[in-house]
PDB file of N, CA, C and O in Angstrom, chain B, residues numbered from 101:
ATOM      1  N   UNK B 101      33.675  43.232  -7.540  1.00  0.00           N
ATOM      2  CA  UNK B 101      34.045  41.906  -8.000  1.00  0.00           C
ATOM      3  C   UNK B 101      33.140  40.873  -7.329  1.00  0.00           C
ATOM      4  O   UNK B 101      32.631  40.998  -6.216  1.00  0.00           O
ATOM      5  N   UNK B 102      33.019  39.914  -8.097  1.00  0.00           N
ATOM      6  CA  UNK B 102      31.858  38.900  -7.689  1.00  0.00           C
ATOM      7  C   UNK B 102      32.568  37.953  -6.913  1.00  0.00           C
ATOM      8  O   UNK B 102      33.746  37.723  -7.186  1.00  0.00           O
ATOM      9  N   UNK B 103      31.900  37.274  -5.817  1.00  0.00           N
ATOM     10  CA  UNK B 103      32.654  36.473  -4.981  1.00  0.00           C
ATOM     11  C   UNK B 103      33.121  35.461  -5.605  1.00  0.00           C
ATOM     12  O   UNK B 103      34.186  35.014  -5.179  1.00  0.00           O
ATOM     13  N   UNK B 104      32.467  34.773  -6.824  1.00  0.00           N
ATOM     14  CA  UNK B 104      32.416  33.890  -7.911  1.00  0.00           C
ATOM     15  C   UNK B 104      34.096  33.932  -8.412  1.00  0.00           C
ATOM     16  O   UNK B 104      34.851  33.023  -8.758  1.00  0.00           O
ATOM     17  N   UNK B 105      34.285  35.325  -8.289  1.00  0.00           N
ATOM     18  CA  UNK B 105      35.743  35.691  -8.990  1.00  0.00           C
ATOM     19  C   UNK B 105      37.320  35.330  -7.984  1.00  0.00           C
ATOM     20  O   UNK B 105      38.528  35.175  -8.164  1.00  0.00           O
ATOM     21  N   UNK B 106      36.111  35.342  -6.671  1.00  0.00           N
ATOM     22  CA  UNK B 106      37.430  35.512  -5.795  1.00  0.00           C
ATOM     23  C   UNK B 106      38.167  34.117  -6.155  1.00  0.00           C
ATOM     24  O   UNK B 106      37.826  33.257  -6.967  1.00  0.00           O
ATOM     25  N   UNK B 107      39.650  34.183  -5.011  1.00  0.00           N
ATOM     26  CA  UNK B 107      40.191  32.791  -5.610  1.00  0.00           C
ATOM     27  C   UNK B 107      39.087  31.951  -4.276  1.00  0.00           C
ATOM     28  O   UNK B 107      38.587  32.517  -3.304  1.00  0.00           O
ATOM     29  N   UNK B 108      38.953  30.370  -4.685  1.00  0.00           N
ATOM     30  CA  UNK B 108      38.394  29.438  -3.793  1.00  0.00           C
ATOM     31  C   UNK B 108      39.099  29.399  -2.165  1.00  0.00           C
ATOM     32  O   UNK B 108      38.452  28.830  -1.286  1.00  0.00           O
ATOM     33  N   UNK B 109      40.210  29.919  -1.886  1.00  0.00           N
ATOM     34  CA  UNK B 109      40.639  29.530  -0.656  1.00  0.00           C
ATOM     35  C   UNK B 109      39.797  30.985   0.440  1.00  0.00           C
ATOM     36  O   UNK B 109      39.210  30.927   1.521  1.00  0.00           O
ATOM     37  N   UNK B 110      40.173  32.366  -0.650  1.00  0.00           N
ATOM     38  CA  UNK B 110      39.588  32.723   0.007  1.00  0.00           C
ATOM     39  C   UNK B 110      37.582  33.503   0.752  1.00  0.00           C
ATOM     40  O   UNK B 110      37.232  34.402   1.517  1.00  0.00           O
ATOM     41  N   UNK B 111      36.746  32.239  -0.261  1.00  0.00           N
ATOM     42  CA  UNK B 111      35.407  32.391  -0.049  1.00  0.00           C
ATOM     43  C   UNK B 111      35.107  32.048   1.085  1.00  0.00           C
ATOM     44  O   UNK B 111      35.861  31.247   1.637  1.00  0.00           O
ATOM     45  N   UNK B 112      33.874  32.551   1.828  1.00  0.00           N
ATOM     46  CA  UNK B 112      33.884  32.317   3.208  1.00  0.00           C
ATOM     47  C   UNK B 112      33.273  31.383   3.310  1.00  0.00           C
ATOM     48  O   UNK B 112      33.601  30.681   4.266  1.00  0.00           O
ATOM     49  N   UNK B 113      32.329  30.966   2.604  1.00  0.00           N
ATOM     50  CA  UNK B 113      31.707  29.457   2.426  1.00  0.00           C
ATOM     51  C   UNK B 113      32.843  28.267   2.626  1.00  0.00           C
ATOM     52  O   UNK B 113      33.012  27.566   3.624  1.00  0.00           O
ATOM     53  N   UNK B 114      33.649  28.254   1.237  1.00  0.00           N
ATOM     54  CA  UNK B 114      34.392  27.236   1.565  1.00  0.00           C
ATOM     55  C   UNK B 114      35.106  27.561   2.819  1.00  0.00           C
ATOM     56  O   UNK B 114      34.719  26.779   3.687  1.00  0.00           O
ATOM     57  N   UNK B 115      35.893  28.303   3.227  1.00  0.00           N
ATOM     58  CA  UNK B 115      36.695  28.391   4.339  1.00  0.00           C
ATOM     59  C   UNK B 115      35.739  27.990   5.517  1.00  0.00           C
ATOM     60  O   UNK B 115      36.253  27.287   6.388  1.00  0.00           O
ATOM     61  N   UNK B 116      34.136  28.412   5.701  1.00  0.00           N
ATOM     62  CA  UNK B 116      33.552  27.471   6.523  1.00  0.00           C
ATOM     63  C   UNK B 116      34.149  26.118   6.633  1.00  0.00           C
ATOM     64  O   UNK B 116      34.683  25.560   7.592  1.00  0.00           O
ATOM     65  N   UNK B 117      33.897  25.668   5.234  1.00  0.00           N
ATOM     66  CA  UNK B 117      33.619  24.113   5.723  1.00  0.00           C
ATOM     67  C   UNK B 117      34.673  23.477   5.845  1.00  0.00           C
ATOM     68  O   UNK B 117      34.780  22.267   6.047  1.00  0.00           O
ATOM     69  N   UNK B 118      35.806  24.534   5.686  1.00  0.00           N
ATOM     70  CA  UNK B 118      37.156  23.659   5.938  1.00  0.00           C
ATOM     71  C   UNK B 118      37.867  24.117   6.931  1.00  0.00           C
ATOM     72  O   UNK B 118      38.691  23.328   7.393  1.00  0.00           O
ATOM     73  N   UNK B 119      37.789  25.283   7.456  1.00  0.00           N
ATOM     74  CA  UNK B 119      38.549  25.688   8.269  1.00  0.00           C
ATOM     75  C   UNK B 119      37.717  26.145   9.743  1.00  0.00           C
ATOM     76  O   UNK B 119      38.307  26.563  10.739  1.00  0.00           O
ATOM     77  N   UNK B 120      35.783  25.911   9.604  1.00  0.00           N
ATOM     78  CA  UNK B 120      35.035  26.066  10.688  1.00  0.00           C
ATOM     79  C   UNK B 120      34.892  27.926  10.996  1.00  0.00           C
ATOM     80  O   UNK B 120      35.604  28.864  10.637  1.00  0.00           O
ATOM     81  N   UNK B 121      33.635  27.855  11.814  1.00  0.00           N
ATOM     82  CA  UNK B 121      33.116  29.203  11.847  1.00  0.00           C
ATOM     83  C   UNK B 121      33.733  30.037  12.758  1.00  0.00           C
ATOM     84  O   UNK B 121      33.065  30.985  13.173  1.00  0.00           O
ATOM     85  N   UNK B 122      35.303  29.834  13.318  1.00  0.00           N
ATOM     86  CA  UNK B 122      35.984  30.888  14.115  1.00  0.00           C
ATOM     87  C   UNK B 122      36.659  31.277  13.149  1.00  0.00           C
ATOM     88  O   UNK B 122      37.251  32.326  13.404  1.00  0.00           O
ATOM     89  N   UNK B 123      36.889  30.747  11.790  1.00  0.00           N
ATOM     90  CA  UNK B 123      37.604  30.967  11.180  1.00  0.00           C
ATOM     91  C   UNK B 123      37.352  32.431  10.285  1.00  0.00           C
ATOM     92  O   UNK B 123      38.244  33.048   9.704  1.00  0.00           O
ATOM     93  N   UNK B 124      35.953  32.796  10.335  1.00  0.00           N
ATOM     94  CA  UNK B 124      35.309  34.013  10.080  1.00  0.00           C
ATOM     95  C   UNK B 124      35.390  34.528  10.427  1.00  0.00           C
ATOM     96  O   UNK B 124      36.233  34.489  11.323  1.00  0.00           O
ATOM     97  N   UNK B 125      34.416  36.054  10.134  1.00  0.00           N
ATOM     98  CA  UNK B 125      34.707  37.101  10.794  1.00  0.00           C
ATOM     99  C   UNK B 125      32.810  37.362  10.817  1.00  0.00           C
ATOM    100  O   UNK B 125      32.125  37.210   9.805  1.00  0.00           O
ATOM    101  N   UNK B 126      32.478  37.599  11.613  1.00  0.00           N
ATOM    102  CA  UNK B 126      31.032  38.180  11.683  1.00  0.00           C
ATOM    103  C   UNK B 126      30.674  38.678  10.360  1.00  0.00           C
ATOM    104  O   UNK B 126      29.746  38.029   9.877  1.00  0.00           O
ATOM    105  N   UNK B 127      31.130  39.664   9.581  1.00  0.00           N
ATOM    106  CA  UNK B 127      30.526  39.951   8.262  1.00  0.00           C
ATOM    107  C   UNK B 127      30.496  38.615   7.033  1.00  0.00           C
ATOM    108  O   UNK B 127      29.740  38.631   6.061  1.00  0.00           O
ATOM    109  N   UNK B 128      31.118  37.916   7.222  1.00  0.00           N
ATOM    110  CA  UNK B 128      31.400  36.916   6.272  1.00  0.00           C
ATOM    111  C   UNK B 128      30.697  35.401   7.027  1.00  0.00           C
ATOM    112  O   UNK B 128      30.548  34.329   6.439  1.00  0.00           O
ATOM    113  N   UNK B 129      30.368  35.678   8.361  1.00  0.00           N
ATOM    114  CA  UNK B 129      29.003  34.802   8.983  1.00  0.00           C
ATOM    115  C   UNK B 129      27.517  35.270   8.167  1.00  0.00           C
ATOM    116  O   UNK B 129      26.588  34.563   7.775  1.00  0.00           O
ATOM    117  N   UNK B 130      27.662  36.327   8.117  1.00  0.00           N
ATOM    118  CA  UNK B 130      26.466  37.024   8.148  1.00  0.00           C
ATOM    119  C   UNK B 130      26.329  36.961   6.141  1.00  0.00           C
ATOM    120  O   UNK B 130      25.273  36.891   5.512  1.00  0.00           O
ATOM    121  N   UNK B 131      27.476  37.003   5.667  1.00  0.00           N
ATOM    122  CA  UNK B 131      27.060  37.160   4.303  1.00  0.00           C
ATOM    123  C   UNK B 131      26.522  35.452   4.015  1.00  0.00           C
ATOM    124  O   UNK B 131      25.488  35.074   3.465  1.00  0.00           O
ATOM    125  N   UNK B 132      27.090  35.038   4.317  1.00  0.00           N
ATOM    126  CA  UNK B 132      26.454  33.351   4.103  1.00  0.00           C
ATOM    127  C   UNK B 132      25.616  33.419   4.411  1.00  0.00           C
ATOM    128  O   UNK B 132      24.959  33.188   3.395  1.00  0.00           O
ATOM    129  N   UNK B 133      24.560  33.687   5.615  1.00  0.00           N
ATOM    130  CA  UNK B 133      22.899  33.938   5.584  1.00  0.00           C
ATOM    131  C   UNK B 133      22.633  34.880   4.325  1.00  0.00           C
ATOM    132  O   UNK B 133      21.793  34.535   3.494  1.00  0.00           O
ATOM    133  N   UNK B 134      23.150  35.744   4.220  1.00  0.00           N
ATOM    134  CA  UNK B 134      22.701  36.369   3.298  1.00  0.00           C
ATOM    135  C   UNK B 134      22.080  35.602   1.741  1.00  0.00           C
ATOM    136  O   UNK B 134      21.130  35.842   0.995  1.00  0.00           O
ATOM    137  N   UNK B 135      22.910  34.843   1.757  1.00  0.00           N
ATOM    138  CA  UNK B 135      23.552  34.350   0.451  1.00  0.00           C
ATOM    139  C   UNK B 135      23.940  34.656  -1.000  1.00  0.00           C
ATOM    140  O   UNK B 135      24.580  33.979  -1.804  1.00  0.00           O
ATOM    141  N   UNK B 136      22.986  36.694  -1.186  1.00  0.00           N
ATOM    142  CA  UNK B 136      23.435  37.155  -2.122  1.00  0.00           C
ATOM    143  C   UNK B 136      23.745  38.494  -1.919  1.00  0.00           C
ATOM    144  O   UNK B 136      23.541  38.919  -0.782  1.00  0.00           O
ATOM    145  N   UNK B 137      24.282  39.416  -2.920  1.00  0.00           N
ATOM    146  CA  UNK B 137      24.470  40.726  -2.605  1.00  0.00           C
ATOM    147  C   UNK B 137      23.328  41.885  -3.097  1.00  0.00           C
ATOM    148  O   UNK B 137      22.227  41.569  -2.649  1.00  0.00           O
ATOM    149  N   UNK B 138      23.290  42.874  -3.725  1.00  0.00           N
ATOM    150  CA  UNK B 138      22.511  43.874  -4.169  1.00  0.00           C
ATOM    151  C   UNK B 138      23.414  43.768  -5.369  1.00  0.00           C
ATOM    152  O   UNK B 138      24.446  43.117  -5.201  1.00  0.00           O
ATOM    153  N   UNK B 139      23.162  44.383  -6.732  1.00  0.00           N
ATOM    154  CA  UNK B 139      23.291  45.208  -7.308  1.00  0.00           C
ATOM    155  C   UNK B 139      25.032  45.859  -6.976  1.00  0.00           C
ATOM    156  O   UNK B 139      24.968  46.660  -6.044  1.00  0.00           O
ATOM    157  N   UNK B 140      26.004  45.751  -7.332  1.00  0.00           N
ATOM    158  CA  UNK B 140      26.995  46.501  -6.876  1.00  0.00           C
ATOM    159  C   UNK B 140      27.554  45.980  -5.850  1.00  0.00           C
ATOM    160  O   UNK B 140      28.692  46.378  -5.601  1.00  0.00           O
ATOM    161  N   UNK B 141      27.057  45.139  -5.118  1.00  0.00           N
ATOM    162  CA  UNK B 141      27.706  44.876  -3.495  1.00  0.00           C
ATOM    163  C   UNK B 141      27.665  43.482  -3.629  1.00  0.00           C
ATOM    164  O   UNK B 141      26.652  42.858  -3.944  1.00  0.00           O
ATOM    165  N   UNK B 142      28.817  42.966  -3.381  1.00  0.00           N
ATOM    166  CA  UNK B 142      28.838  41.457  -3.084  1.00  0.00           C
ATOM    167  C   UNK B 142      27.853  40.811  -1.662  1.00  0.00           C
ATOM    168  O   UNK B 142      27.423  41.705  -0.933  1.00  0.00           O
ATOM    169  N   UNK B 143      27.565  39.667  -1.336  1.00  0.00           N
ATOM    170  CA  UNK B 143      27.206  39.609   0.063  1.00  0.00           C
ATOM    171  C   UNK B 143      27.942  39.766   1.162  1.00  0.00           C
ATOM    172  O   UNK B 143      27.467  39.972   2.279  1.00  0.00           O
ATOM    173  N   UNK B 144      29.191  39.674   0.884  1.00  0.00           N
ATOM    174  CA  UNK B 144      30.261  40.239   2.206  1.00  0.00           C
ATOM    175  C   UNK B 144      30.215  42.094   2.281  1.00  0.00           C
ATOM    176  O   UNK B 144      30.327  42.775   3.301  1.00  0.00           O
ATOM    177  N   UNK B 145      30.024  42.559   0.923  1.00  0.00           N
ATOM    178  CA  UNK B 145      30.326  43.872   0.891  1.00  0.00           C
ATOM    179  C   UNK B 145      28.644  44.718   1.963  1.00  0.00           C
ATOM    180  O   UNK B 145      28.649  45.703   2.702  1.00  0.00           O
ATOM    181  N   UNK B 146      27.305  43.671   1.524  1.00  0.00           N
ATOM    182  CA  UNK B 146      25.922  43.848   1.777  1.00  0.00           C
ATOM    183  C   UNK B 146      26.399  44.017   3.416  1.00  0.00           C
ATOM    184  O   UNK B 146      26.300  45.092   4.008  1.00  0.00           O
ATOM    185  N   UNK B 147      26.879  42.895   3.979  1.00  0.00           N
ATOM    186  CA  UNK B 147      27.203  42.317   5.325  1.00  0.00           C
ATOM    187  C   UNK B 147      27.645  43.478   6.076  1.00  0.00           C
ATOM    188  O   UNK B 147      26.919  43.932   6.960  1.00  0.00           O
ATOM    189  N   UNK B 148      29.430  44.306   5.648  1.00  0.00           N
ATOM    190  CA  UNK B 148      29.964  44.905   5.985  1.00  0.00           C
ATOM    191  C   UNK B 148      29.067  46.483   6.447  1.00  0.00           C
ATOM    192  O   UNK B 148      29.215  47.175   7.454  1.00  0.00           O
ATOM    193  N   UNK B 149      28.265  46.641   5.436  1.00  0.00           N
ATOM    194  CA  UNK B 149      27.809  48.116   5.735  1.00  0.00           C
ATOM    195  C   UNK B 149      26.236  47.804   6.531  1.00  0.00           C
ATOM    196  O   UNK B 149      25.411  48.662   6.843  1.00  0.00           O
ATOM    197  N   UNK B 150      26.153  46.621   6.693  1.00  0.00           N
ATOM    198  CA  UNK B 150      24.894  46.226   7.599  1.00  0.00           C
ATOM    199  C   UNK B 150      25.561  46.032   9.027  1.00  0.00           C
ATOM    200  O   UNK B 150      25.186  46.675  10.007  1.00  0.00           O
ATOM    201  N   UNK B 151      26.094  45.540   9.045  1.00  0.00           N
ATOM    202  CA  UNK B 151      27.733  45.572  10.495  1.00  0.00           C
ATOM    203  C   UNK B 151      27.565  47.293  11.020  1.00  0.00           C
ATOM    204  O   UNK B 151      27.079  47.784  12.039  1.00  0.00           O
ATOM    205  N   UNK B 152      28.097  47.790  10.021  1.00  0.00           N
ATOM    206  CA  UNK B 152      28.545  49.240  10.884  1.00  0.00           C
ATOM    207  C   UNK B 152      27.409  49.870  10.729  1.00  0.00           C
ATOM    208  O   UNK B 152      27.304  50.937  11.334  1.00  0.00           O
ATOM    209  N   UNK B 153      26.294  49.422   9.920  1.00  0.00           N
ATOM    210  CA  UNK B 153      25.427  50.738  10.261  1.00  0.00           C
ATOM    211  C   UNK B 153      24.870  50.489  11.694  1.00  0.00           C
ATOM    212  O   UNK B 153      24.602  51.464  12.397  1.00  0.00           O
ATOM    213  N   UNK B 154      24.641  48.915  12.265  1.00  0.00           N
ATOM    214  CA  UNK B 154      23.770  48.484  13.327  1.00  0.00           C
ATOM    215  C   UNK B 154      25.198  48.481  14.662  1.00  0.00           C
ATOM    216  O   UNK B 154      24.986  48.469  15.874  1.00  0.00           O
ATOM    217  N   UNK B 155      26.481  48.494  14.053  1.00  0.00           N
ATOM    218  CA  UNK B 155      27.102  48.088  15.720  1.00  0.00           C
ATOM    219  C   UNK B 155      27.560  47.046  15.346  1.00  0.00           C
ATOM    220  O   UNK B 155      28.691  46.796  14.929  1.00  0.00           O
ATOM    221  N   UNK B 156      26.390  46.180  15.533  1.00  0.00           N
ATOM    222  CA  UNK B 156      27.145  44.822  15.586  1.00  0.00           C
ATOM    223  C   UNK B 156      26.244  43.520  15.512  1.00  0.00           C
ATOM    224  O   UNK B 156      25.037  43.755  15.566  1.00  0.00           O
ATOM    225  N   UNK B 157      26.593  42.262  15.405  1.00  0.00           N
ATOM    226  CA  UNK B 157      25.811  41.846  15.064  1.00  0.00           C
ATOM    227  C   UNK B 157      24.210  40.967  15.458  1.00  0.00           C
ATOM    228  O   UNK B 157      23.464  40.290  14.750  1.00  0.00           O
ATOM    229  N   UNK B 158      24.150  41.393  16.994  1.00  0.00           N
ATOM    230  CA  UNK B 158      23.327  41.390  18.578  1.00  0.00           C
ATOM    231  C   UNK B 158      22.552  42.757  18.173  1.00  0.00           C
ATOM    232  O   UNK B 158      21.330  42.902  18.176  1.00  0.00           O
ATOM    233  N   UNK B 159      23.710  43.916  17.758  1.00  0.00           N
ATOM    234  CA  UNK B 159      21.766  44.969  17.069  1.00  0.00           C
ATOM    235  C   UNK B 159      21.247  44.724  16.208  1.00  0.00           C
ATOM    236  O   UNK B 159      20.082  45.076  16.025  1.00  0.00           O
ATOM    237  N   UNK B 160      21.920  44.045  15.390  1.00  0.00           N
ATOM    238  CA  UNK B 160      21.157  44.181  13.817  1.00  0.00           C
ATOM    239  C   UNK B 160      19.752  42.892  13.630  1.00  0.00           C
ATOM    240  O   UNK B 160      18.737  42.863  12.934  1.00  0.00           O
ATOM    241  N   UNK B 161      20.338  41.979  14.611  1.00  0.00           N
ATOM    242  CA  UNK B 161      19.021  40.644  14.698  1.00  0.00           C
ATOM    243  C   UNK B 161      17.948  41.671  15.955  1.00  0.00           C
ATOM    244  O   UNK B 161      16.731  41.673  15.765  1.00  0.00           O
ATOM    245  N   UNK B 162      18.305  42.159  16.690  1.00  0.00           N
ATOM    246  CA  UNK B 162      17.796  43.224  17.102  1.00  0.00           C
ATOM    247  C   UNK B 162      16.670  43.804  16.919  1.00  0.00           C
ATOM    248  O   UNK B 162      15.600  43.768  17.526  1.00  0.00           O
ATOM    249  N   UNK B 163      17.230  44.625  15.535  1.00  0.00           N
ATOM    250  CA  UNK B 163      16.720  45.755  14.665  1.00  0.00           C
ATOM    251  C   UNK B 163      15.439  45.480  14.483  1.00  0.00           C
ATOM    252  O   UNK B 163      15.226  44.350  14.044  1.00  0.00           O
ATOM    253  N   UNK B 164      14.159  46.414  14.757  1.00  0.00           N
ATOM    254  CA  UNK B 164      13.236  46.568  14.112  1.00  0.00           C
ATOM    255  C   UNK B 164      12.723  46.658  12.617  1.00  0.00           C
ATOM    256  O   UNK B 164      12.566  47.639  11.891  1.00  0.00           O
ATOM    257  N   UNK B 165      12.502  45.226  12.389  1.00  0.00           N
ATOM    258  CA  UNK B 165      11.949  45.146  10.550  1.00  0.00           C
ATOM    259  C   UNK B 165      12.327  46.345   9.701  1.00  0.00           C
ATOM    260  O   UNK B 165      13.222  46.341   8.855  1.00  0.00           O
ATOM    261  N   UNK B 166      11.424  47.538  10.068  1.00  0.00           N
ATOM    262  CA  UNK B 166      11.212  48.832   9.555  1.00  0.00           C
ATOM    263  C   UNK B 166      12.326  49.170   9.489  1.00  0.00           C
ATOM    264  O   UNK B 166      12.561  49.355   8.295  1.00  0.00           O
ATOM    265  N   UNK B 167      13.367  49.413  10.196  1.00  0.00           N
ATOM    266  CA  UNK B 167      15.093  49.662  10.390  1.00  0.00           C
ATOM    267  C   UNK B 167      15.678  49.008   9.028  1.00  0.00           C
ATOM    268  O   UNK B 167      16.615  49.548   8.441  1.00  0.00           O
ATOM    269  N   UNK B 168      15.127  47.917   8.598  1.00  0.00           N
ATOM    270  CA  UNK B 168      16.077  47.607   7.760  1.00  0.00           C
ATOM    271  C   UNK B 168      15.487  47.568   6.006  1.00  0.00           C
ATOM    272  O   UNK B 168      16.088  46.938   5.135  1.00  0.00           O
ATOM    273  N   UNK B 169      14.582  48.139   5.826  1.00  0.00           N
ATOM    274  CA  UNK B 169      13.892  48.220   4.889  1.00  0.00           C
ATOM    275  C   UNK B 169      13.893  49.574   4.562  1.00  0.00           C
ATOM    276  O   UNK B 169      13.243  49.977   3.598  1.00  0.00           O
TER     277      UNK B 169
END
C-alpha cells in the first residue's frame, strides 16, 4: 500500500511536523530522507529492511557505498 493511501494522521511526514522528530521511530526518520520507495516497498517499508540489514542506524551512514548497492 502506498503511503499516499495511508490515513494523514498516520504519515510520518505529517506527524513530523506536528507532533516533532521524537515522535518517530528511526525507520520512518530515515524513510523521509529517503523520500521514495522501490517498486513494491513503500519508503518506510525501503527504511525497515535497510534498519535490520545494517543494525542500526550509526551502521548504515556507516556503511561502505559498495554495501549498499
Amino acid at each position: 500500500m502506498a503511503i499516499s493511501d495511508w490515513p494523514v494522521s498516520e504519515r510520518s511526514r505529517e506527524r513530523l511536523l506536528d507532533r516533532g522528530a521524537e515522535s518517530l521511530s528511526d525507520s520512518e526518520l530515515l524513510a523521509i530522507f529517503l523520500r521514495t520507495g522501490v517498486k513494491g516497498k513503500s519508503a518506510v517499508d525501503l527504511a525497515r529492511d535497510l534498519l535490520k540489514e545494517f543494525g542500526s542506524l550509526r551502521e548504515l551512514m556507516a556503511a561502505d557505498l559498495s554495501s549498499l548497492v
